[in-house]
Rosetta silent file (secondary structure, phi, psi, omega in degrees, C-alpha in Angstrom):
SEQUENCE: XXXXXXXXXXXXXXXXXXXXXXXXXXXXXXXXXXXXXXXXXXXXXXXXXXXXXXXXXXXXXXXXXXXXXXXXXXXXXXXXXXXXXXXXXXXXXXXXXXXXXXXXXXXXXXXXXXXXXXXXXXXXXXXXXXXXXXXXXXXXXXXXXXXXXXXXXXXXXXXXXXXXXXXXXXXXXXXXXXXXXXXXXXXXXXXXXXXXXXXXXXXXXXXXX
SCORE:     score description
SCORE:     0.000 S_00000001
   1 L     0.000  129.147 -179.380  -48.376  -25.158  -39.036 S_00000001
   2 L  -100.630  122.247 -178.419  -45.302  -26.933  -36.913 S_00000001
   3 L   -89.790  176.953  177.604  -46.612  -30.073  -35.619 S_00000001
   4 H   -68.147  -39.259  167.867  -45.255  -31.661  -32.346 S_00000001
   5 H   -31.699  -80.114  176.117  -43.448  -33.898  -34.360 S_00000001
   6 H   -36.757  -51.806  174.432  -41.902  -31.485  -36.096 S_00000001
   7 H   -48.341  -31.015 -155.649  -41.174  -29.193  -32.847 S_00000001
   8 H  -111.158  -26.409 -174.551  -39.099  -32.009  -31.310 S_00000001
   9 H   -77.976  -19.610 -171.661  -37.235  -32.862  -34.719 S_00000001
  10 H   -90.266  -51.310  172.168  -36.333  -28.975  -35.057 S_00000001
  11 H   -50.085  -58.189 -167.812  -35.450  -28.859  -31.415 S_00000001
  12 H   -67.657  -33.183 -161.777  -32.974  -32.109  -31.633 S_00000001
  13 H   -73.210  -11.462  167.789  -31.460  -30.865  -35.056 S_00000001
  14 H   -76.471  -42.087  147.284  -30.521  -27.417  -33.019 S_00000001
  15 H   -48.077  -49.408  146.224  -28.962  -29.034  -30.777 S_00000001
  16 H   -53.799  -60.838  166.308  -26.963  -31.314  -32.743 S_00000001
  17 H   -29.679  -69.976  154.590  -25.886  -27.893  -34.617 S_00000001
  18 H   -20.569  -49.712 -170.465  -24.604  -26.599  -31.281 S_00000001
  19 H   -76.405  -41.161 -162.433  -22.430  -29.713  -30.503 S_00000001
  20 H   -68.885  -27.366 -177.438  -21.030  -29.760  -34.079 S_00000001
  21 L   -76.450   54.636  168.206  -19.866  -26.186  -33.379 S_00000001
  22 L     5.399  141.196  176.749  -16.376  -26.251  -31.405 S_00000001
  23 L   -94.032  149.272  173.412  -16.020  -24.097  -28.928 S_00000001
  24 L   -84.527  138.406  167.903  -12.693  -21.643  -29.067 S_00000001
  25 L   -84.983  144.069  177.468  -10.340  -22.280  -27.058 S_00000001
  26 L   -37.170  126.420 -164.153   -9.337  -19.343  -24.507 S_00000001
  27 L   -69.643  136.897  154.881   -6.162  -17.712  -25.518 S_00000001
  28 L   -75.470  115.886 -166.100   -3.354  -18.092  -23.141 S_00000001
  29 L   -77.433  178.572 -149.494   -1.543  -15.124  -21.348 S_00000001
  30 E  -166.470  117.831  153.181    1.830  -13.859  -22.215 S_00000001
  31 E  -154.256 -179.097 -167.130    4.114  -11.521  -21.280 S_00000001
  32 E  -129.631  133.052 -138.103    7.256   -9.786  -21.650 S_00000001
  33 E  -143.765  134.643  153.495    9.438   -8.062  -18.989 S_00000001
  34 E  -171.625 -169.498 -144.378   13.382   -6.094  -18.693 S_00000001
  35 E  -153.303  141.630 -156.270   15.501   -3.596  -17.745 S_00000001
  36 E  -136.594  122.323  -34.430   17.209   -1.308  -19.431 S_00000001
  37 L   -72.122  152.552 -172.629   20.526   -0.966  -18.866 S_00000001
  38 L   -68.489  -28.426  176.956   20.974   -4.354  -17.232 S_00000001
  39 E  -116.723  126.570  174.305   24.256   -3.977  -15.262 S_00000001
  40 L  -113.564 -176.725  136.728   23.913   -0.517  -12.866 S_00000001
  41 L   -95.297  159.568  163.578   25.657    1.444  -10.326 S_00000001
  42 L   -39.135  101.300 -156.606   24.304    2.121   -7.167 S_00000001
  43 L   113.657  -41.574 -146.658   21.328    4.762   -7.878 S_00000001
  44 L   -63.165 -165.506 -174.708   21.946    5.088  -11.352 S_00000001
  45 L  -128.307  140.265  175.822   18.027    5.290  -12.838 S_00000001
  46 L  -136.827  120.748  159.657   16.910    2.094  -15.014 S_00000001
  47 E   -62.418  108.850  178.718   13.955    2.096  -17.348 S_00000001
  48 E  -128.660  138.104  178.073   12.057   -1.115  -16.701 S_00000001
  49 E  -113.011  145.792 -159.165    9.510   -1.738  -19.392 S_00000001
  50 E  -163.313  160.662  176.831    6.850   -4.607  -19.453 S_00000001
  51 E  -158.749 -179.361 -171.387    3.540   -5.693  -21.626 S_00000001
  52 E  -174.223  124.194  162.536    0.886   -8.579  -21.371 S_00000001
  53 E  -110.160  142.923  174.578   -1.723  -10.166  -23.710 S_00000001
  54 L    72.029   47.764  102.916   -4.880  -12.202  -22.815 S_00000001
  55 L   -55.272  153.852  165.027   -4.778  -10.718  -19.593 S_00000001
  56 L  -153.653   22.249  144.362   -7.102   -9.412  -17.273 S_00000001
  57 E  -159.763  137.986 -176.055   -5.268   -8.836  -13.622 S_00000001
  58 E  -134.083  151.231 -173.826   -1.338   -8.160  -13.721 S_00000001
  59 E  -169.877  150.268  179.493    1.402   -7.102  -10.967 S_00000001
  60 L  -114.293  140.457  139.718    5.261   -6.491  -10.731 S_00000001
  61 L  -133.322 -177.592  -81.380    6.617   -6.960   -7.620 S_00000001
  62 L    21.943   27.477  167.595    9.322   -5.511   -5.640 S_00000001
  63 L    77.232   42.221  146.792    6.605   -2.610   -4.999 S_00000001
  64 L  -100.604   19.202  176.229    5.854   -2.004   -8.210 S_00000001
  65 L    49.199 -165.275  124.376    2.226   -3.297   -8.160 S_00000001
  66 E    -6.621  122.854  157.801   -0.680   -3.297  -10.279 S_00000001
  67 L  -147.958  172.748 -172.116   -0.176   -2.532  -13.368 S_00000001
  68 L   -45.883   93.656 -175.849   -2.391   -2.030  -16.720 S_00000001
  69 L   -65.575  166.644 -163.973   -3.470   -5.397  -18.092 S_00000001
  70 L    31.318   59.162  157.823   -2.552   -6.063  -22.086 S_00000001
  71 L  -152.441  139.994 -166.126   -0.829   -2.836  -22.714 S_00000001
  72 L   -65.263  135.641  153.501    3.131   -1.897  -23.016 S_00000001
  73 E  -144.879 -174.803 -167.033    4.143    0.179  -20.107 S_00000001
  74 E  -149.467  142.507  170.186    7.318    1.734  -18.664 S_00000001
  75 E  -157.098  136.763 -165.518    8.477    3.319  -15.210 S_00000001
  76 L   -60.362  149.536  166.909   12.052    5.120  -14.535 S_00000001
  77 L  -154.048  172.745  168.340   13.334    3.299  -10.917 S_00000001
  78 L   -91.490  135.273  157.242   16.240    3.256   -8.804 S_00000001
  79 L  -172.698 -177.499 -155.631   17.871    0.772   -6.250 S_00000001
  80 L  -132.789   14.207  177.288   20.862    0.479   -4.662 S_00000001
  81 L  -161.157  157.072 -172.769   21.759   -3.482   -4.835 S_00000001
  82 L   -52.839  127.035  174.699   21.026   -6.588   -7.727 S_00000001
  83 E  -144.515  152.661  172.031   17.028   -7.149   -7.598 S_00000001
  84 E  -113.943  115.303  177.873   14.590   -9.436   -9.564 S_00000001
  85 E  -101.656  119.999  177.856   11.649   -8.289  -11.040 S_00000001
  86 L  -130.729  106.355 -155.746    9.248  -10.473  -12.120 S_00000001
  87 L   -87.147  153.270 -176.429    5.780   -9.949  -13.409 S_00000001
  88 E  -150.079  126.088 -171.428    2.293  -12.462  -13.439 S_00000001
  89 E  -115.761  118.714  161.067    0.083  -12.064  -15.676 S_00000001
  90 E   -79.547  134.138  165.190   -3.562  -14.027  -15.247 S_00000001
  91 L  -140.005 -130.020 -178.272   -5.655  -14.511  -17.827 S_00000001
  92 L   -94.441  -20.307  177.286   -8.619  -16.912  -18.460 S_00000001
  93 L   -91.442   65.920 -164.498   -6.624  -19.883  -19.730 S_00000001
  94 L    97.371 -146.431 -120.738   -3.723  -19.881  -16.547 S_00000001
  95 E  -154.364   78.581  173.136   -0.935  -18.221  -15.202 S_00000001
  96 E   -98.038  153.634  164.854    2.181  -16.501  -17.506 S_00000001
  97 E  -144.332  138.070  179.158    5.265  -15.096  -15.734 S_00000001
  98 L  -108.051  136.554  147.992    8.354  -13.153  -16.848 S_00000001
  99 L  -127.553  143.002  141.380   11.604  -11.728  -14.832 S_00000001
 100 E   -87.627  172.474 -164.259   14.171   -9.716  -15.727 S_00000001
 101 E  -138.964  151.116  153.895   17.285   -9.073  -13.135 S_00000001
 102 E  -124.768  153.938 -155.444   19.460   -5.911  -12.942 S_00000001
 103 E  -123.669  132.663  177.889   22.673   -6.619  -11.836 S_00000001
 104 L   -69.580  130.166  163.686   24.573   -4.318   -9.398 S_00000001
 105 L  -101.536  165.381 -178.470   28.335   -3.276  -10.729 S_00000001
 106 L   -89.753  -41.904 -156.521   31.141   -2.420   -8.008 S_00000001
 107 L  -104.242  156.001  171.579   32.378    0.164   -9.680 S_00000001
 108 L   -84.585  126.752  172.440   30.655    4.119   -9.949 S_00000001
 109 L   -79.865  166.010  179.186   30.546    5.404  -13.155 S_00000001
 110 E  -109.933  114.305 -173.421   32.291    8.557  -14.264 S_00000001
 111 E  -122.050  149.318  170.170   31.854   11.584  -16.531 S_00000001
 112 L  -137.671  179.060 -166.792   34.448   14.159  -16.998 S_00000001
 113 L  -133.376   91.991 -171.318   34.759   17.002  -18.698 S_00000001
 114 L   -41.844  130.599  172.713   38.230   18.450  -21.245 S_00000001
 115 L   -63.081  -89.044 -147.024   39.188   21.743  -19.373 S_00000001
 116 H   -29.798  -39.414  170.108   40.234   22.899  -22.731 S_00000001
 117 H   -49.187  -45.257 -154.182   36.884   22.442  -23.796 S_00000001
 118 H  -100.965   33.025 -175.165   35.748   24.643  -21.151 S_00000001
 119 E  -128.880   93.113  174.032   38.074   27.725  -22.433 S_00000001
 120 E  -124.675  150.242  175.296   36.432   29.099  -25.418 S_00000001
 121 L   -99.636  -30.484 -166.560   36.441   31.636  -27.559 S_00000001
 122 L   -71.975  170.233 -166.564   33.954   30.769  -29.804 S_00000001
 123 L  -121.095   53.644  141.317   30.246   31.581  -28.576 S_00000001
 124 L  -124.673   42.366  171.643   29.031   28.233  -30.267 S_00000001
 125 L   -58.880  154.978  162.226   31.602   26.207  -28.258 S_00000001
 126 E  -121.747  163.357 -136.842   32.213   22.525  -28.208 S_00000001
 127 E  -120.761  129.883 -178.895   31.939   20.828  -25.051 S_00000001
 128 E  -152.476  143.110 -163.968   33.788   17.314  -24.987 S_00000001
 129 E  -150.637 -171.858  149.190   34.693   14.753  -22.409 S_00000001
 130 L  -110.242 -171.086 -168.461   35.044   11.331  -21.273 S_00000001
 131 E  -145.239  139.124  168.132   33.121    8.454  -19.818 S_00000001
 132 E  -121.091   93.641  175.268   34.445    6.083  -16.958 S_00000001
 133 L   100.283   23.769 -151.952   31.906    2.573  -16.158 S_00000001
 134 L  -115.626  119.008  165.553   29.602    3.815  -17.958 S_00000001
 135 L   -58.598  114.503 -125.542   27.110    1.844  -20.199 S_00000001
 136 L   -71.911  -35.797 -168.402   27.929    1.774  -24.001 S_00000001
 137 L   -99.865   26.819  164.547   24.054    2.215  -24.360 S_00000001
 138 L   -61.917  135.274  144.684   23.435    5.077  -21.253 S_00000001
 139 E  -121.510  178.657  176.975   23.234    8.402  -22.452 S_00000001
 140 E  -135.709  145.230 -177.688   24.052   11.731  -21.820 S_00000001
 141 E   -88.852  106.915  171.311   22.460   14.902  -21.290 S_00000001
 142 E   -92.229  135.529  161.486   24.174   18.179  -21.314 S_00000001
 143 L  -101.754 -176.328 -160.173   23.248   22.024  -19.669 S_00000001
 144 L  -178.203   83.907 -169.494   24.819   25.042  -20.182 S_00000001
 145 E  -113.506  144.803  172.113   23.116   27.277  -17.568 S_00000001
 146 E  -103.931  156.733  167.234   24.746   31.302  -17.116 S_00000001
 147 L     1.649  166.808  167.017   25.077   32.805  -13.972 S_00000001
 148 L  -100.082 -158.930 -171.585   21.392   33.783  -12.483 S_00000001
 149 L   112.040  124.891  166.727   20.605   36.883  -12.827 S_00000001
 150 L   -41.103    7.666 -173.166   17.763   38.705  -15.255 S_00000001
 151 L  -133.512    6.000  157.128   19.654   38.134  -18.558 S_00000001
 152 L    10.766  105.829  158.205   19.432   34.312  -17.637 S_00000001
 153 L  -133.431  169.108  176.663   20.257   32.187  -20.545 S_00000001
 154 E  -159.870  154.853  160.663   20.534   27.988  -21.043 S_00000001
 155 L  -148.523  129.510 -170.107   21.080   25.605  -23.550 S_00000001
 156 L  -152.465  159.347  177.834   21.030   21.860  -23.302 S_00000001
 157 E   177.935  168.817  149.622   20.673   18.734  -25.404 S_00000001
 158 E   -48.161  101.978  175.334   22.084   15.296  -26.072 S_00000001
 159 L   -49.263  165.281 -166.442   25.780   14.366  -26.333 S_00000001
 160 E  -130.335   92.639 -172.465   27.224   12.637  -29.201 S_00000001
 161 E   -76.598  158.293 -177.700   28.781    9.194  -27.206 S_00000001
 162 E  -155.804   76.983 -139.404   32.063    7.763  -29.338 S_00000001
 163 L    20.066 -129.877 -168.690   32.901    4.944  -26.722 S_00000001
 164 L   -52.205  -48.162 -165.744   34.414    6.342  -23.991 S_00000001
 165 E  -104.322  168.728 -161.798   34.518    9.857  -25.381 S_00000001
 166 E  -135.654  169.675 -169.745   31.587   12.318  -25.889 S_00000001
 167 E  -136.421  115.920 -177.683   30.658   15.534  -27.697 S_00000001
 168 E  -145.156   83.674 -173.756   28.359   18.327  -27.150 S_00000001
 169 E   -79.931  130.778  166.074   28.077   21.200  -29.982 S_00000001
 170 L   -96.162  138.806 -163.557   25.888   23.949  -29.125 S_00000001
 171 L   -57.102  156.407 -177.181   23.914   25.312  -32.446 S_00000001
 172 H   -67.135   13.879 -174.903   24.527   28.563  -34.160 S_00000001
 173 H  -104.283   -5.323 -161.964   20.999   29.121  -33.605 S_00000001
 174 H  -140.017   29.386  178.235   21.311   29.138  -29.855 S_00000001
 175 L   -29.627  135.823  155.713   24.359   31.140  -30.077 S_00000001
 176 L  -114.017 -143.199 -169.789   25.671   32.346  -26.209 S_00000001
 177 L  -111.703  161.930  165.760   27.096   35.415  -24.965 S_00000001
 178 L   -72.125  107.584  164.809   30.785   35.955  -23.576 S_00000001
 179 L  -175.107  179.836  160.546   30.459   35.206  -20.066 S_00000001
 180 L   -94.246  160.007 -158.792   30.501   32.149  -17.750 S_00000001
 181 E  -122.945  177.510  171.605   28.578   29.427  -17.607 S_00000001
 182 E  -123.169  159.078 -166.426   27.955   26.338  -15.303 S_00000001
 183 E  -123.994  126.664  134.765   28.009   23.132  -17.300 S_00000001
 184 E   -63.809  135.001  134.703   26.091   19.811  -15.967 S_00000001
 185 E   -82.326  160.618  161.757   26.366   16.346  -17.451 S_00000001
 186 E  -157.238  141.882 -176.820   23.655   13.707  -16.497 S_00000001
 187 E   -81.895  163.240  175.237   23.239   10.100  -17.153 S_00000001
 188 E  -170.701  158.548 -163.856   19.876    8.654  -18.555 S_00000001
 189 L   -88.500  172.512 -131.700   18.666    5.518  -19.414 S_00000001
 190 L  -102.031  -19.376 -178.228   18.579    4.915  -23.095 S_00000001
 191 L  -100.458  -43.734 -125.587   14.618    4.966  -23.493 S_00000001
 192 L   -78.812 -176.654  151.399   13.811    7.635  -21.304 S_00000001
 193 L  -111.010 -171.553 -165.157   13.523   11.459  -22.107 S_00000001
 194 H   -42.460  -61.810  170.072   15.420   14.412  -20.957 S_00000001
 195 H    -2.830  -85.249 -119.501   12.860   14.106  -17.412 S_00000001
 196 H   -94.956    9.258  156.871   14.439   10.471  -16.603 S_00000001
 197 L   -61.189   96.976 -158.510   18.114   12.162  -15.945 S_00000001
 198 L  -122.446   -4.949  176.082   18.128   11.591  -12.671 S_00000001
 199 E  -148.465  122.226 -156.009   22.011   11.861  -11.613 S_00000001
 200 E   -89.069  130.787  149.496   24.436   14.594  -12.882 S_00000001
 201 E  -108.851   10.710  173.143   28.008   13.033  -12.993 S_00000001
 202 E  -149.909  125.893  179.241   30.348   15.856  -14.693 S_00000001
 203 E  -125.313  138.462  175.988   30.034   19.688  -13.444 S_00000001
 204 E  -162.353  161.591  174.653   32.292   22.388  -14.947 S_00000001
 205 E   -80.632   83.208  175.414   32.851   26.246  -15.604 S_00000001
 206 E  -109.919  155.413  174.460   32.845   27.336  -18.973 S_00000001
 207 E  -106.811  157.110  178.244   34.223   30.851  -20.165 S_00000001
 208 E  -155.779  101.405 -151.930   33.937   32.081  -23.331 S_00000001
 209 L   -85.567    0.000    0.000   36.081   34.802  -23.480 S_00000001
């Protein structure tokens, strides 16, 4: 039987126990914020990627909003002059903030395309060019579309960058036919996939005679 005595000695000693416990303290938020490539042209598409921990409400702004608290995200954008992005993350112990900046370039980048290249005999041609302003880590995306028409055919993939100059074999497995073709280049930002190509800078004819 628990006397009162007893009731009030069990009662303070729980209590003591409590105090004796430390409480944890709340984790602070954190996050991490850039741009990808960092120096643009006018246009050009930049992959800006961002994450947060110990959050629980987060926003970009320059009207990218709301975004997912504690989890990595990513979103292809555009612009046409140097802007600062900066993200705030709350969480229950404060306030974290990050920015990254992309920085506008003067000059327009370039892609060309070797005529010679675009005289072939072989029906596995290779497709080779240059790069003008261009970002050493940009890539590029090639097509190879024929004529329209019910016999249709395409092939595309990823160039093979070498500084300035670039490469694009298409495989014997994806052999094409003798005829002409229209050729596209397009820049993309270095995380993105094929999708996130958003501006073709080298167009050409190839024959393949």
């Amino acid at each position: 039987m628990v006397t009162a005595g007893m009731s009030r000695n069990i009662s303070v000693a729980t209590i003591l126990l409590v105090l004796a416990v430390p409480f944890a303290a709340a984790a602070k938020p954190a996050c991490w914020l850039y741009t990808h490539p960092a120096t643009t042209t006018p246009g050009q598409a930049v992959s800006l990627r961002w994450g947060t921990t110990n959050t629980f409400v987060a926003f970009i702004n320059n009207r990218i909003g709301v975004i997912t608290p504690n989890q990595v995200g990513s979103r292809i954008i555009s612009h046409t002059a140097t802007t600062t992005y900066t993200l705030t993350a709350l969480g229950p112990d404060g306030i974290a903030e990050c920015s990254t900046r992309t920085a506008q370039s003067s000059g327009s980048p370039a892609v060309a395309i070797d005529a010679a290249s675009l005289r072939a005999t072989s029906t596995t041609p290779i497709i080779t060019g240059t790069t003008t302003g261009l970002s050493s880590t940009e890539r590029l995306y090639v097509s190879i579309i024929s004529n329209p028409g019910p016999a249709r055919s395409s092939v595309s993939g990823w160039a093979v960058r070498t500084g300035e100059r670039w490469r694009f074999s298409v495989p014997g497995t994806r052999a094409l036919e003798r005829r002409s073709y229209i050729v596209s280049v397009a820049t993309c930002p270095y995380y993105s996939s094929a999708t996130g190509c958003s501006k073709v800078l080298g167009t050409g004819v190839l024959r393949i005679q």
